[in-house]
N, C-alpha and C positions, 0 to 999 in steps of 0.2 A: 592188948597193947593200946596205949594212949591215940585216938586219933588227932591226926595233924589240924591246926585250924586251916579252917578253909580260906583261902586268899580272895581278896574281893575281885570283882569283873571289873577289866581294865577298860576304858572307856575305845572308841574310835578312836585313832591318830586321823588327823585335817589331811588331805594332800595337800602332797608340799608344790609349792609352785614351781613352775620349771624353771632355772637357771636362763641366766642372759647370758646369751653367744659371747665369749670375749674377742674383741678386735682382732683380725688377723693381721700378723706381720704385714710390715711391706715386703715384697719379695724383692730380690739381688739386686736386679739393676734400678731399680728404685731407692733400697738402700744405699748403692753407692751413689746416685744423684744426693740422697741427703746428705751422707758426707762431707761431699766435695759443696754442696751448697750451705757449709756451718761455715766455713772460714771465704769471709768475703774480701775483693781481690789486693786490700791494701795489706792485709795480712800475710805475712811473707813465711811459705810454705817451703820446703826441704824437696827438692828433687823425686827422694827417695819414697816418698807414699804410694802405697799400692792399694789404692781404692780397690781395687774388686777382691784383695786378701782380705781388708775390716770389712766387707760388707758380705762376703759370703763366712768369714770367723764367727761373727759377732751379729747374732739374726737379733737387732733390738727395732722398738720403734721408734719412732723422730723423737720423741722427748730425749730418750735416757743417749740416742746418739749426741744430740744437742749437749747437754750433760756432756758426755764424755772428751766432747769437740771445746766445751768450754776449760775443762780439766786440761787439756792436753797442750792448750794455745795456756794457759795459766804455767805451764811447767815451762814451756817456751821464754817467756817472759819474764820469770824468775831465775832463770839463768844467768849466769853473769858469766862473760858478756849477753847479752839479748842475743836470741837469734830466732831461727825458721823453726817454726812450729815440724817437727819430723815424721817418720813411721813409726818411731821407735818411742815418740811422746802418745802419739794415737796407743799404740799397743802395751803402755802402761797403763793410761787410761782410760782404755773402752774394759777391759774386764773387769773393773771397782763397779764400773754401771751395769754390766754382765750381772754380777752377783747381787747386786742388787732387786732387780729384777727376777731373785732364786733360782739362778742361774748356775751351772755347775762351770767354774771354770778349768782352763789346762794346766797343770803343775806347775809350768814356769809361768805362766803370769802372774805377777806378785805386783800387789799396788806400792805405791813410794812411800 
């Protein structure tokens, strides 16, 4: 039978270098400090926000909250008539920055 040719010597692989730690979240009550510190106090806010439901939902960090907090005062806004930035503009808008962030989000959040 035909012998196979022989395959040449594969050289050493380098070690790879070790990966850099990524940033860890802020954790709850810090995220809800962020929250509540994206909309400053001329900005006219809805009764209805439950700061510690977006901050323990939606584990992001200050960017994509920032993000989300800018989204959510833009829906506000474009409203007609204008009115208070709600929970319910927060929880349209923080899962678009969820997934963004390769995030899996829950069924019903659906972006606008």
């Amino acid at each position: 039978s035909p012998s196979s040719p022989e395959l040449p010597e594969l050289p050493e692989l380098p070690e790879l270098p070790e990966l850099p730690e990524l940033p860890e979240l802020p954790e709850l009550e810090e995220r809800k400090r962020l929250w509540r510190s994206m909309f400053p106090p001329p900005l006219p806010l809805a009764p209805d926000i439950d700061w510690t439901t977006l901050a323990s939902r939606f584990e992001m960090a200050g960017g994509y909250i920032k993000k989300a907090a800018v989204r959510a005062a833009l829906y506000a806004a474009s409203a007609r008539p204008r009115r208070a930035v709600s929970h319910g503009d927060l929880l349209e808008a923080a899962p678009r920055e969820y997934r963004e962030m390769g995030r899996v989000t829950y069924a019903g959040d659906k972006p606008r």
